[in-house]
N, C-alpha and C positions, 0 to 999 in steps of 0.2 A: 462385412463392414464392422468394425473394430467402434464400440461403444465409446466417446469420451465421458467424460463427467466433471464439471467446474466447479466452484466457487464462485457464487454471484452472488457481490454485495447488495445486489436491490433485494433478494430474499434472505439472504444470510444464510443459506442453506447449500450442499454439494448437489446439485442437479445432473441429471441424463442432460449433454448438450444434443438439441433439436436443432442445425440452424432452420433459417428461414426460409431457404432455396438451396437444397445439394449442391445446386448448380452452379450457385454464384453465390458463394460466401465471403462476408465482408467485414472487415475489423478496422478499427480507427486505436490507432495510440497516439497520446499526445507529447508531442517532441517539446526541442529547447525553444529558450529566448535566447537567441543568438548575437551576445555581445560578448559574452567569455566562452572559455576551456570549459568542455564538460566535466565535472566532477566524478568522483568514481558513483557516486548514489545515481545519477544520470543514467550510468550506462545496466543499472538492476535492469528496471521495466525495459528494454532492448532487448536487452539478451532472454528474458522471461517470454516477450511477444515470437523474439525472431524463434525457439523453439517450437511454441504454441505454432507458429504459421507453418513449421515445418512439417509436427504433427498434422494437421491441416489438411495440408499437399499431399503428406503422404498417405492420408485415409480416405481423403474426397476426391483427389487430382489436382495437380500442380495447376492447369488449366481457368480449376473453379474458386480458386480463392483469390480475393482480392485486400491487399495492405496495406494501408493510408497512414503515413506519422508525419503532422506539419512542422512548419518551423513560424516561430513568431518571432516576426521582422519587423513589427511595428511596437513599440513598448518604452515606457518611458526611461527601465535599464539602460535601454539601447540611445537613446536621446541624451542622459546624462553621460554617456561614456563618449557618446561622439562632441560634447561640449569640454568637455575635460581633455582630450586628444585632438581638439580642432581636425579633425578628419570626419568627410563624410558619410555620413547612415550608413549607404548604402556601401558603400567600400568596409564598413565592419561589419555587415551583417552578410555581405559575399565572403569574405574572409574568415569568419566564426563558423559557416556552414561548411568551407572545405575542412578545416581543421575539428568538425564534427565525423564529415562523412571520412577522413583519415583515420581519426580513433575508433569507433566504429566498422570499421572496417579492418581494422589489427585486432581485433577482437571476434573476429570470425561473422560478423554479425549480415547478413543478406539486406541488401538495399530495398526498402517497400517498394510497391509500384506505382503509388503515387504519395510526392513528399511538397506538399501544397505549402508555399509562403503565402501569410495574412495579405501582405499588401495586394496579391495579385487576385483578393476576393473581396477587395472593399466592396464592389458593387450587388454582389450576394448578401452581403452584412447588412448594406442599406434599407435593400429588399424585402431583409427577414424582418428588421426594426419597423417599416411601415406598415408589416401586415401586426406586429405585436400590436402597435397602437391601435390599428382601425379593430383588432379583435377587444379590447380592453384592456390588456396584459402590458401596457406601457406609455406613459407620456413623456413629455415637452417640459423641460423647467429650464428656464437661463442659461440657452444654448444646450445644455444636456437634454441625456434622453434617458431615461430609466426604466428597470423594469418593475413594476408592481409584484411583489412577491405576495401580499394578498391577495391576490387574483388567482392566485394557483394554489389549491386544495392539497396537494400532495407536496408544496415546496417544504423539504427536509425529510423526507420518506429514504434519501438514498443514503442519509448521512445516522440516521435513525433520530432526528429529535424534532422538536417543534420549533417555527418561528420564535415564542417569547421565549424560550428556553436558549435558545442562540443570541436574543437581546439582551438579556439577562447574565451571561455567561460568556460574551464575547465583548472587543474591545471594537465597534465598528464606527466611520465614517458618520459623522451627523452634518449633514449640510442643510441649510435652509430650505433650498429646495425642495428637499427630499419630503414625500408622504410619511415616509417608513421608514427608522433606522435603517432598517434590515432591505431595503430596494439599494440596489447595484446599475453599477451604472452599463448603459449599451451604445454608448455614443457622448463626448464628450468634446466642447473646443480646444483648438488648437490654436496659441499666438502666433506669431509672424516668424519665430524661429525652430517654431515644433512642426512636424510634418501635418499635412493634413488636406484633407480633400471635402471640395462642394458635396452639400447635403440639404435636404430638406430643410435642416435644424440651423444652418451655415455651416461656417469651413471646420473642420474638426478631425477627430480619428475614432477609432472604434474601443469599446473598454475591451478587457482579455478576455471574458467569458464569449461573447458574443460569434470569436472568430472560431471557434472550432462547431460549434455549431451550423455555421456556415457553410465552412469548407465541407465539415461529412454527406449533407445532405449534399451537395452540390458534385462530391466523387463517391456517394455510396446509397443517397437517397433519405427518404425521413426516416426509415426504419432499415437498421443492419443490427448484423448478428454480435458484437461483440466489441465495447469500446473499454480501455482499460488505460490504466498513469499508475503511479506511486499511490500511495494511501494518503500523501501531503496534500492530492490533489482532490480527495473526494469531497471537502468543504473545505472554501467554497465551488470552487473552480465547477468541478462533474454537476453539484447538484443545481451550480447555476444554469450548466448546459440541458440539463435534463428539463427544467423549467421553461427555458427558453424554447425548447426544439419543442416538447409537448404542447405547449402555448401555441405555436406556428402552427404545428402540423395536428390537431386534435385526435385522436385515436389512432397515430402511426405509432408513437411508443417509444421512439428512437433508438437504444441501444437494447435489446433484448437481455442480452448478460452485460455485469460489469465488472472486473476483473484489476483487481489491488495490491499490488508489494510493498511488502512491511521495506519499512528502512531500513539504512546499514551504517553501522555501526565501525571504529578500528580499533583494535584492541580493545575491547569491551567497552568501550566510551564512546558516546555521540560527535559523529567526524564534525569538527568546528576549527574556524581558525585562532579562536582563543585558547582551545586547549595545544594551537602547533600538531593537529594531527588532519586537517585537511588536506585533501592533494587531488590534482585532475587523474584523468585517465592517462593523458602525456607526461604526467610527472613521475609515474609505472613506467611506461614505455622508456620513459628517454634519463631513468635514474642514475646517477652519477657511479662507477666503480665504487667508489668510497664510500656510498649508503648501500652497497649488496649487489649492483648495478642494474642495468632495465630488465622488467620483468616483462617477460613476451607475452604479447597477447591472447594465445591457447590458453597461459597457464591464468594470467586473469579469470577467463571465461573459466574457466573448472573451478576453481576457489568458489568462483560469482554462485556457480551452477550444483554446486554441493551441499546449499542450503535451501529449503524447501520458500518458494517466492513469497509466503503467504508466512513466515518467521522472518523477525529480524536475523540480518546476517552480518555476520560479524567479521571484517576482512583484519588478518593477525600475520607477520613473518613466519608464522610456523606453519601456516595451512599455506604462503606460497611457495613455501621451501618441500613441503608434502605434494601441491600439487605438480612442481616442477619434478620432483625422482618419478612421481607418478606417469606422469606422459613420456619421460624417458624410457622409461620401462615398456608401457603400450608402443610404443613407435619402434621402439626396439623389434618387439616382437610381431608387428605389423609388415615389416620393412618385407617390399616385393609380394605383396598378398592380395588379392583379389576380393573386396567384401562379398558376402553373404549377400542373396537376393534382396531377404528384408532382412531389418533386423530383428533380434532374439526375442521370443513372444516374454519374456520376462522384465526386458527394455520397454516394450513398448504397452504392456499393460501397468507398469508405472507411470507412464507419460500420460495416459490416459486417463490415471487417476488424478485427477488434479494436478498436473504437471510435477508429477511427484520426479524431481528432473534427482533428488538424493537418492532415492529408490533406483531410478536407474543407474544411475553410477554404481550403489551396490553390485546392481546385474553384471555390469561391464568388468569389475574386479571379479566377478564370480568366474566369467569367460576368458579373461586375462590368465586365472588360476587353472582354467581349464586347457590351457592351451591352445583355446579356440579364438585364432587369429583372426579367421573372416569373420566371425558371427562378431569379434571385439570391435571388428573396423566398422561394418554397418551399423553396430548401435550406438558407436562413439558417434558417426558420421549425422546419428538424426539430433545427434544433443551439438551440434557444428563442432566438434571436436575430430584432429586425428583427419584435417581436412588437405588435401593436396595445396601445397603451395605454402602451409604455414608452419612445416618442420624446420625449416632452413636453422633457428636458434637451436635445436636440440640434435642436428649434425654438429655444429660449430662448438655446443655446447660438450660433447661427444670428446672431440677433438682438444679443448680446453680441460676437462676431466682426466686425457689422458695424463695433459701434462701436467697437471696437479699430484697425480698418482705418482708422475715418476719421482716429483721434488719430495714430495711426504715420503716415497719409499728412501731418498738417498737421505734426506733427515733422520729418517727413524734407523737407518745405519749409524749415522754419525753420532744419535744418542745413546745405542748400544755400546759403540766403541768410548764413547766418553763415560761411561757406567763402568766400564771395562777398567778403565784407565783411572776411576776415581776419581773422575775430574767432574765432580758435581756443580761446580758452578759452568761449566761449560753446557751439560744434561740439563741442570735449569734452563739454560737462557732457549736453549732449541723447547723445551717443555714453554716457555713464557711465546715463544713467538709464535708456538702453534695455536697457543688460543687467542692471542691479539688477530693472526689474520682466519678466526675461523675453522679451526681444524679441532674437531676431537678427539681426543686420543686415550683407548681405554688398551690398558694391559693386563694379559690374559695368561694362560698358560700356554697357549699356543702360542704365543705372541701380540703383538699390538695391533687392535684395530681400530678403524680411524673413522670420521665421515665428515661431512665437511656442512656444517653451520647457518643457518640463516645469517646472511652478511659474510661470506664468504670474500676473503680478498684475495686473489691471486698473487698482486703486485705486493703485499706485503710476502706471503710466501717465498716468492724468486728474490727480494730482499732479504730474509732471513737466511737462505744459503748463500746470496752472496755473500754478505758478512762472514758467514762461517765458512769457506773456501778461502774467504781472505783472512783468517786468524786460523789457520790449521795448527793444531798442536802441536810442542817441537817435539 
């Protein structure tokens, strides 16, 4: 049995992972609020978990692990966007989950096995609320229902600071109601146009901390082995969960590890839509020829997967233009090969280390250099890379490479014979069109060699010999 070892934000330390039962291991990741396009930071903690669960599988048995990532369907995003679109809730929030599980899924990513919508657990929610109250952990104010976060001795242990220090330091919610700046809400009303369901308190919805609480315990119990999100989400969201579920359930414990990804960055800057450098997952996928065209899935996932979960990651054109020659290259040499029983103990004692998923990819260039095709396929195959079914862009792309090859080679004839011929404005203009669509072009003693650009255009190349086929020299 193959040692893991994590990062667990409740102790800040690398631990030996223990789960809690070999036998039925249990992890909860927290999904979208399904009114928009996932963003590329969305799909970090997916692709982070879907290895983890893979590692998982492959060291405990596919059998004993179980994978929970909700969706929240109930949210006031979701509210404001169905009044702004006069379309109903439930029609954008069925519509945001396929166009979820499509991105996600071109990304190589494994479906959990259980993907719980809030709305279909209001009555868990309810449940949990009346047992906070009758414990002391939450009242009744004008229609809401809050939780006392003085009630709980450990509220801010996962985020590492104190309540007054979070008062003091934060910009929070002061309503009359409230005991406590710092009390959050677990049930609140709902008017005649907001969604909302009978309750002890009246008709209302549930606040967001409250439903994943709910849902875990209800597909995984009060105590499972491992709940993990984004680092955006450890306060308040995790530490409100961790309050909530400890409160409910007193010495189950709830998530045993908790496990966090630094955010990501593009180009060295914070993805924002003021700086014009935000973009979804489908705005990759389905990119126009004209900005470099759609980056396939695989090669996402390898970009994503080449910086360690627990570093900010910085997605740039030149690591997806590296990792696209990269998996051409592995597929290449994959092509008609049989993996390895398991993969390389080099692969998978990186995985082990802290999903040290850069380490592995090391490994996999080591085997790539080695020649060693099965041992490359099986440990591409546990990071979901190099998977059947998701080569199709790297044939076609194959095929498109040829015919770039041939135009750059009949260009780079026509700029020798125009060198030849003294005709340097003609040498220019073929020198000007290689780097407008993409092409670079170094001259050597042996000749000139070339490679083709982040932002590569094809359509300008097959434009630039036309022109020059139709101005041949007299």
């Amino acid at each position: 049995m193959v040692q893991i070892r994590l990062t667990n934000t409740r102790t800040r330390r690398k631990e030996d992972f223990t789960p809690i039962d070999p036998r039925n291991l249990r992890l909860y990741l927290c999904g979208p609020t399904v009114y928009d396009r996932a963003h590329l930071g969305n799909a970090r903690p997916v692709l982070v978990f879907d290895v983890l669960v893979r590692l998982l599988r492959h060291a405990y048995g596919a059998g004993h692990v179980t994978y929970v990532r909700n969706f929240t369907d109930v949210d006031d995003k979701i509210n404001a966007r169905a009044a702004e679109t006069g379309r109903p809730i439930r029609d954008i929030t069925r519509e945001t989950i396929g166009w979820y599980h499509d991105d996600m899924d071109a990304l190589g990513a494994e479906r959990p096995d259980h993907e719980p919508r809030a709305t279909d657990f209001i009555g868990q929610m309810i449940a949990m609320i009346e047992v906070l109250i009758g414990r002391g952990h939450a009242y009744a104010a004008e229609g809401h229902v809050l939780f006392d976060v003085r009630s709980y001795a450990d509220y801010g242990r996962l985020s590492g600071r104190s309540v007054d220090d979070m008062i003091a330091g934060a910009r929070v919610e002061v309503a009359p109601f409230k005991r406590d700046p710092m009390d959050f809400v677990l049930w609140k009303p709902s008017d005649g146009d907001q969604p909302g369901w009978d309750s002890p308190w009246g008709r209302g919805r549930p606040g967001w901390h409250i439903e994943c609480s709910a849902m875990s315990e209800a597909l995984l119990g009060p105590s499972f082995d491992i709940h993990g999100g984004g680092i955006d989400l450890q306060f308040p969201h995790h530490e409100n969960e961790v309050a909530q579920s400890c409160c409910a359930h007193p010495g189950a414990g709830f998530a045993k590890v908790w496990l966090h990804n630094e955010m990501l960055q593009v180009e060295g800057k914070k993805m924002s839509k003021s700086l014009g450098n935000f973009f979804t997952v489908r705005d990759l996928l389905d990119r126009p020829a004209g900005q470099g065209g759609g980056v396939p899935g695989e090669v996402i996932r390898l970009v994503m997967l080449s910086t360690h979960y627990r570093k900010p990651m910085d997605w740039t054109e030149a690591k997806r233009a590296e990792a696209e020659a990269v998996l051409r290259r592995w597929r290449g040499l994959v092509a008609g090969i049989e993996p390895a029983p398991s993969p390389a103990p080099a692969v998978l004692d990186a995985l082990c280390d802290d999903l040290n998923t850069a380490g592995a990819i090391a490994a996999l260039h080591d085997l790539a250099g080695k020649g060693d095709a099965a041992g490359l396929l099986a440990g591409a195959r546990m990071l979901g890379l190099l998977l059947p079914g998701m080569g199709g862009w790297a044939e076609a792309g194959a095929d498109a490479d040829a015919d770039a090859a041939g135009l750059i080679g009949t260009l780079l004839a026509a700029r020798a014979a125009a060198r030849s011929a003294r005709d340097f404005a003609r040498a220019d203009a073929i020198r000007d069109g290689f780097a407008a669509a993409g092409v670079a072009i170094k001259d050597t003693a042996g000749g000139a060699e070339w490679s083709l650009q982040p932002g590569f255009d094809a359509a300008r190349l097959r434009a630039l010999a036309e022109a020059l086929s139709g101005s041949q020299p007299a």
